[in-house]
N, C-alpha and C positions, 0 to 999 in steps of 0.2 A: 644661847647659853646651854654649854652640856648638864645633865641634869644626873646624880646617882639617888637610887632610891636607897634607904641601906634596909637592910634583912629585915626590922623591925615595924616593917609597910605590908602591903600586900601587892605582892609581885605584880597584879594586873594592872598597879594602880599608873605602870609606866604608859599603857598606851592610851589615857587622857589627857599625856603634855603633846602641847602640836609638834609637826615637824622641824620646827625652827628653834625650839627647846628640845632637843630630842633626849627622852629619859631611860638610864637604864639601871635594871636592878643590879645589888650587890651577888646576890644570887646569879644573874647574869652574868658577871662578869667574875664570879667565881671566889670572890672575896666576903663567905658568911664566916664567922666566926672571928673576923681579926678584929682587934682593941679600937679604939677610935682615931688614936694618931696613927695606929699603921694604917686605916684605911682613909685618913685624910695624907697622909704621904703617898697614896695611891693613889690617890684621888690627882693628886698633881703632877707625878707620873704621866699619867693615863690622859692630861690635858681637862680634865672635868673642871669645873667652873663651880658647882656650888651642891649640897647634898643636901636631900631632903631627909628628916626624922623626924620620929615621934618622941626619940632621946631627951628628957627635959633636961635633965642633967650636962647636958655636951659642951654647956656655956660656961660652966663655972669648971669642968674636968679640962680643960682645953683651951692654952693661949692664943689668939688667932692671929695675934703677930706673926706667929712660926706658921702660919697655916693661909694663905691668900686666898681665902676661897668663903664666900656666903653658903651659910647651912640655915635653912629656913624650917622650921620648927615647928610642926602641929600640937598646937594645945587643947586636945579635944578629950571630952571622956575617954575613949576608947579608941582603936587604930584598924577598926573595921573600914575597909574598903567603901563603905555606905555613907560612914562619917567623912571619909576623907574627899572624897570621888569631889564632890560641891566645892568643896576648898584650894582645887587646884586653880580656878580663876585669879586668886588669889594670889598665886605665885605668881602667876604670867603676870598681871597687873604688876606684881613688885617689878619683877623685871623690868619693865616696860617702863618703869617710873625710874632704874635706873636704882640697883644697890650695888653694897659696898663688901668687903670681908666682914664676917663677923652672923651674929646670929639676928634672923629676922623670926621673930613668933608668927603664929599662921593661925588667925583663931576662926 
């Protein structure tokens, strides 16, 4: 599964997804500042498969019908690198277990 971090992450936090998820940031890929359906339109573009945030809001601003793609959600205090780093097992596991469009919470 391709993986986008969006700007709201900490840019390092791409190289704890393994090779076989490989993650890249929005800042990587040159897309900080765009709205959330432009960068899920890009997102599709570009072939990515599902985006990570810290966004709580993305569920309820965003249909996912128009949008094929899993965004999994950290619900953590804060979006320091420290909080999140432990939480990417997480992701992988969902993966692994096999998700769908739409949003998965990450707590």
């Amino acid at each position: 599964m391709k993986l986008l971090l969006d700007e709201n992450l900490p840019h390092r936090l791409y190289k704890d997804f393994p090779a076989e998820h490989p993650a890249y940031s929005a800042k990587f890929m040159g897309w900080e500042g765009l709205k959330n359906g432009e960068l899920l339109s890009k997102m599709i573009e570009e072939n990515f498969d599902a985006l990570v945030t810290w966004d709580h809001n993305i569920e309820f601003q965003q249909n996912f019908k128009n949008y094929p793609v899993t965004v999994f959600c950290f619900h953590t205090p804060d979006s320091k690198y420290e909080t999140l780093k432990p939480l990417v097992s997480k992701i992988i596991s969902a993966i692994n277990q096999g998700v769908k469009s739409g949003v998965v919470s990450i707590e």
